[in-house]
C-alpha positions as CSV (number, residue, x, y, z in Angstrom):
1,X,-39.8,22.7,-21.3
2,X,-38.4,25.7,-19.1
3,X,-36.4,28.7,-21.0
4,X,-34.1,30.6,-19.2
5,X,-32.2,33.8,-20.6
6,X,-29.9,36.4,-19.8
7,X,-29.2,40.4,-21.3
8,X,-27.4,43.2,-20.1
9,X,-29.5,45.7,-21.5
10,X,-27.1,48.2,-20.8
11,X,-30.0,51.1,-19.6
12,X,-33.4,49.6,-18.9
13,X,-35.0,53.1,-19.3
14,X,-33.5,52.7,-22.5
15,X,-34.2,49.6,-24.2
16,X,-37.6,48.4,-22.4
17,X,-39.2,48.9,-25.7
18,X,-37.0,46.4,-27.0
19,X,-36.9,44.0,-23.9
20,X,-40.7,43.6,-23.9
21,X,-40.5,43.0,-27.5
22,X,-38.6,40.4,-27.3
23,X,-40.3,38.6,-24.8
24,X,-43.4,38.7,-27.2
25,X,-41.3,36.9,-29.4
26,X,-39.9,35.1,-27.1
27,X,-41.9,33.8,-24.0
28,X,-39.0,32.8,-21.7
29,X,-39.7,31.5,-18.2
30,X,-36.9,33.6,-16.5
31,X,-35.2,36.6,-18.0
32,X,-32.3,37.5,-15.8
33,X,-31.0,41.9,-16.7
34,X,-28.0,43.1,-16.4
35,X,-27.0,47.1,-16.1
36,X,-30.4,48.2,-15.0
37,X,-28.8,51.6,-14.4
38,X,-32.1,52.8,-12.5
39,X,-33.1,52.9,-8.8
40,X,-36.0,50.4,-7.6
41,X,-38.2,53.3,-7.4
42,X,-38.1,53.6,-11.3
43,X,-37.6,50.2,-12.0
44,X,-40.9,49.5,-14.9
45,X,-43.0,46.5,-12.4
46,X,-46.0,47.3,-14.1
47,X,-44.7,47.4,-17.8
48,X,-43.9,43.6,-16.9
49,X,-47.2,43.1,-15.2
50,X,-49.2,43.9,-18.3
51,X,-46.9,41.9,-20.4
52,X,-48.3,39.0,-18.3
53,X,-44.4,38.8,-15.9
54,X,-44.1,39.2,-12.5
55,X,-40.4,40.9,-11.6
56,X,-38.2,41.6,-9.0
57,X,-35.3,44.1,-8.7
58,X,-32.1,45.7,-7.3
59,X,-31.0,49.1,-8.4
60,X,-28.4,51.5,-8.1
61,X,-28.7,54.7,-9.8
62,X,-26.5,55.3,-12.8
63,X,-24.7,52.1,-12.5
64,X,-25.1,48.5,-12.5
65,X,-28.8,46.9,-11.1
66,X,-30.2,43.6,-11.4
67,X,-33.6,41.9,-11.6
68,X,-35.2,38.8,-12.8
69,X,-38.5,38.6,-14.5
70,X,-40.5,35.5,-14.3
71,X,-43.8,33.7,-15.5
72,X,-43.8,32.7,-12.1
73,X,-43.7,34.2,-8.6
74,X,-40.0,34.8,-7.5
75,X,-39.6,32.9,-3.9
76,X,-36.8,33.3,-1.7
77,X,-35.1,36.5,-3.2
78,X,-31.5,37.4,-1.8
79,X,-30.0,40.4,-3.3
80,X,-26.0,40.5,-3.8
81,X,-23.3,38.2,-2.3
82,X,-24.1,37.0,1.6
83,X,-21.1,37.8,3.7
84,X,-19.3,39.5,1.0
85,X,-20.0,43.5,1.3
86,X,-20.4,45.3,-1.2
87,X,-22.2,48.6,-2.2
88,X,-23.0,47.7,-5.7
89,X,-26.2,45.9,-7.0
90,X,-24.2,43.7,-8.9
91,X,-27.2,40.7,-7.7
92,X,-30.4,39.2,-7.7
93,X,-31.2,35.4,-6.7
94,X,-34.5,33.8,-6.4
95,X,-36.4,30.2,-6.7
96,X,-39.0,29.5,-8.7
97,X,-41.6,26.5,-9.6
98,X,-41.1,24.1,-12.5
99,X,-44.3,23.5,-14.7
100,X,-45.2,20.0,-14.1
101,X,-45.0,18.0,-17.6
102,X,-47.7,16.2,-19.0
103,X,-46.3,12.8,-17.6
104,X,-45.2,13.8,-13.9
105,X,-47.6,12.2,-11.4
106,X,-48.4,13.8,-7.7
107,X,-44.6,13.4,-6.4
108,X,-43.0,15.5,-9.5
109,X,-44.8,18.5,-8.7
110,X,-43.9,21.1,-6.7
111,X,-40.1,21.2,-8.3
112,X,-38.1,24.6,-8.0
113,X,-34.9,25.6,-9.6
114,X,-32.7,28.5,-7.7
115,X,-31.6,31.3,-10.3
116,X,-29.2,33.1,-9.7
117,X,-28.6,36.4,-12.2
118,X,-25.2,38.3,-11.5
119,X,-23.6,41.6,-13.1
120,X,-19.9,40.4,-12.8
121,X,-17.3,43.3,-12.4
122,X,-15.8,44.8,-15.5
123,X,-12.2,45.0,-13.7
124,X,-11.0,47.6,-15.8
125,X,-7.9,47.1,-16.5
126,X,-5.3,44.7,-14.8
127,X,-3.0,46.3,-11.9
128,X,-6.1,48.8,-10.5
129,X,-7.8,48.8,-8.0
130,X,-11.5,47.7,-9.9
131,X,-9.2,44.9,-11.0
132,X,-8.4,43.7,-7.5
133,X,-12.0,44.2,-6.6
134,X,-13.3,42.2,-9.4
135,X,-11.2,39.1,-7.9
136,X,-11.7,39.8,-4.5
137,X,-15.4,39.6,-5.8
138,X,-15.0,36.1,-7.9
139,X,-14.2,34.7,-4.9
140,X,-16.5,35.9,-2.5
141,X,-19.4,34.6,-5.1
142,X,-17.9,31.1,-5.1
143,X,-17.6,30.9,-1.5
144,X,-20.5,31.4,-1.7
145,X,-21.9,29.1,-4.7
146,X,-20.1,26.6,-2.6
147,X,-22.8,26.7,0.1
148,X,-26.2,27.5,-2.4
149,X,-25.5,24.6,-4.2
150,X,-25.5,22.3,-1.1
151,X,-29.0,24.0,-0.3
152,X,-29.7,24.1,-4.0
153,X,-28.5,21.5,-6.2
154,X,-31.0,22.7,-9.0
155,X,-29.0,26.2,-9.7
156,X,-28.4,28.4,-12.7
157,X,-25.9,31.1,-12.9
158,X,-26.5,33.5,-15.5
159,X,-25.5,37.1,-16.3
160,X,-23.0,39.4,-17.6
161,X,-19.4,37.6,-16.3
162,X,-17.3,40.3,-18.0
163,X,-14.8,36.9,-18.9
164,X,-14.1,35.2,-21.5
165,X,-13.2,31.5,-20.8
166,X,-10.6,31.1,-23.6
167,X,-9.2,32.5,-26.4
168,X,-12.4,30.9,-28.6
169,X,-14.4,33.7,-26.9
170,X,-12.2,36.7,-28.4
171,X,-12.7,37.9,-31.9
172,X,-8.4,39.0,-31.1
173,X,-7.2,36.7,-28.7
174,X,-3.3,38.1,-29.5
175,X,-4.0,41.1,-29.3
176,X,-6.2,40.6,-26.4
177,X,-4.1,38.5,-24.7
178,X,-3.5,39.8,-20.8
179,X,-6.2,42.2,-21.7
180,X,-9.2,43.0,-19.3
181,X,-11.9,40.1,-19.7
182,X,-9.1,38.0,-21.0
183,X,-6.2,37.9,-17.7
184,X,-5.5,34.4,-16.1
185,X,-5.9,35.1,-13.1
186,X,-9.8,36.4,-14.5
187,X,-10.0,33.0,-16.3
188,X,-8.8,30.9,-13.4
189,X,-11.7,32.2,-11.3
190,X,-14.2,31.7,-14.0
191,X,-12.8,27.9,-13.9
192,X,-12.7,27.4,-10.5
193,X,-16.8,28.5,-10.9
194,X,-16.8,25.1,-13.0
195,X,-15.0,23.2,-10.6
196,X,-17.4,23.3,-8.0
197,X,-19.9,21.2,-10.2
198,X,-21.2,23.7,-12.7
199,X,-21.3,23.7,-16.9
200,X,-20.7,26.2,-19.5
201,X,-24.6,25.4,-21.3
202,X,-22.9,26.8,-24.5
203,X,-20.5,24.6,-24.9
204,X,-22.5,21.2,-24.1
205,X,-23.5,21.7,-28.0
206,X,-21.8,22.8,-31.1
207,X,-21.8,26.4,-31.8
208,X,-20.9,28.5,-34.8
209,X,-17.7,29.8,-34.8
210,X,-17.0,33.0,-33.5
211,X,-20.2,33.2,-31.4
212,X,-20.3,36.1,-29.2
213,X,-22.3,38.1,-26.9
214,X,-21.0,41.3,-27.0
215,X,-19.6,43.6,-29.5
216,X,-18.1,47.3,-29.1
217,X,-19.9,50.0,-30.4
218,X,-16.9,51.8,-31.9
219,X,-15.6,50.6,-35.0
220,X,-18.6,48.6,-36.6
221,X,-17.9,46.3,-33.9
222,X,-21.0,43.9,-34.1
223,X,-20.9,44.5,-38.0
224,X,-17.8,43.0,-38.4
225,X,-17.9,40.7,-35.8
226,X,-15.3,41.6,-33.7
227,X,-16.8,40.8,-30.4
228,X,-16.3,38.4,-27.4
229,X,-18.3,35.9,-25.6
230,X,-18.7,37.4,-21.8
231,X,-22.2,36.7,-20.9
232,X,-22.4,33.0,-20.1
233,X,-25.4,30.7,-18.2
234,X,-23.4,27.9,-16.2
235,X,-25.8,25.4,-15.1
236,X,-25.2,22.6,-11.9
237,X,-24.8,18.8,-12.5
238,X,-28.2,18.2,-11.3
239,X,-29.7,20.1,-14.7
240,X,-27.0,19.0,-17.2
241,X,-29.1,16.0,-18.1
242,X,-31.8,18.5,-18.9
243,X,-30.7,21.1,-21.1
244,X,-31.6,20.4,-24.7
245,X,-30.2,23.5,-26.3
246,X,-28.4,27.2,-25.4
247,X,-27.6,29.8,-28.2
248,X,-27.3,33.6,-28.5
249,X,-30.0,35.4,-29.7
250,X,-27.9,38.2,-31.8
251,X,-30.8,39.9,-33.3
252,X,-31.6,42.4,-30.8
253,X,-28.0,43.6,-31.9
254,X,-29.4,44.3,-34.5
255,X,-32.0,47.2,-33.2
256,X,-31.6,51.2,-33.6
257,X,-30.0,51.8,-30.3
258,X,-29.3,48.2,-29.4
259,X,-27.5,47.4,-26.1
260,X,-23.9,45.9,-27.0
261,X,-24.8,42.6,-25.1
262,X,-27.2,40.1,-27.0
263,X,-29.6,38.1,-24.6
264,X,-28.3,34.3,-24.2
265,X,-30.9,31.3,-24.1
266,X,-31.3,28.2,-22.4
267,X,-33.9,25.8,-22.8
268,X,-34.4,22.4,-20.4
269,X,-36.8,19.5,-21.4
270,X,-38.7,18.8,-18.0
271,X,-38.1,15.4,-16.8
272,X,-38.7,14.8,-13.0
273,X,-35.5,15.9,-11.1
């Protein structure tokens, strides 16, 4: 089995207390941050290293930053959107080996799965120019998708989208409605995402209702559960038969000085690809 996950984590200087916690507790394979808010030069590599996780990361002081930490070695890392420029550390992509299962014979091994671990643009607020950017941005990433996925058919796109893909993902959906995170046009780019052969892992199973991934911190926002679903791992048709089970992880929420994003998990049952 392979576990995957992705947090925003909203200040790493701040919460890697809590993020190495939670790996103790829970042992994923990949760990794709969002909101790093530090420069490489301060990013924690050894912190990881003792925790038994190799890591790999792309800063940006005070805002944004992206890494991915891994059981094993990252290969092939890219950092941000090829042919797309941009000044933001918004992300990270690397392959990495699949464990071998205790049936695979010589031909099975050597397996790799491309990750790809993206701080999508808040937007702001429709109309502005962070709104227009965030677009511009959607579809410079699946321009790109479009290619890695030829090169990559084994791909997983996880992070913070900063989208909700219907109105199932608001805690308000009137009074969000045409709201940042909630527009059309911000919803017909996270669908066109799906239309170029990848899967909400979420929703291939049933969920509670109201199951969200990020609550305000104004308000008693995660108390009351007034949140929204924005942090979402799509997964390609070549790993849709192997995912066996996705769910967010809300107790980290529950921390003194939580982030306001709760990490999201995806597991896969190894079978040979």
């Amino acid at each position: 089995m392979m576990k995957l996950a992705t947090w925003n984590v909203n200040s790493l200087t701040v919460r890697l207390p809590q993020v190495l916690d939670w790996l103790g507790t829970h042992p994923v394979d990949v760990l794709a941050l969002q909101e790093l808010k530090m420069t490489d030069d301060k990013f924690p590599h050894a912190a990881f290293k003792a925790a038994g996780y190799h890591s790999v990361c792309f800063g940006q002081k005070t805002y944004n930053g992206v890494a991915l930490i891994s059981r094993a070695p990252a290969q092939q890392v890219e950092r941000n959107i090829p042919g797309f420029t941009d000044d933001m550390a918004r992300v990270i992509s690397a392959t990495f080996a699949r464990e071998p299962g205790p049936t695979a014979t010589a031909d099975d091994t050597g397996q790799t799965i491309r990750v790809v671990g993206a701080y999508f643009p808040n937007g702001q607020e429709p109309g502005s120019d962070k709104f227009e950017y965030k677009l511009a941005w959607l579809k410079g990433l699946r321009a790109w998708l479009r290619a890695e996925m030829v090169n990559h058919p084994h791909l997983v796109l996880m992070g913070d989208y900063n989208i909700t893909f219907d109105d199932a993902d608001v805690w308000d959906p009137e009074g969000m409605r045409d709201q940042i995170h909630c527009t059309d046009e911000e919803r017909y780019e996270l669908n066109a995402l799906i239309t170029l052969g990848l899967h909400d892992a979420h929703r291939l199973f049933a969920q509670p209702p109201k199951s969200y991934s990020w609550w305000d911190y104004r308000d008693f926002g995660f108390r009351r559960n007034h949140g929204m679903r924005i942090d979402h791992i799509l997964i390609s048709n070549a790993l849709k038969p192997q995912v066996s089970a996705c769910w967010i992880d809300k107790t980290p929420r529950k921390n003194e000085r939580p982030s306001d994003h709760a990490p999201v998990v995806v597991e896969l049952v190894w079978r040979p690809l």
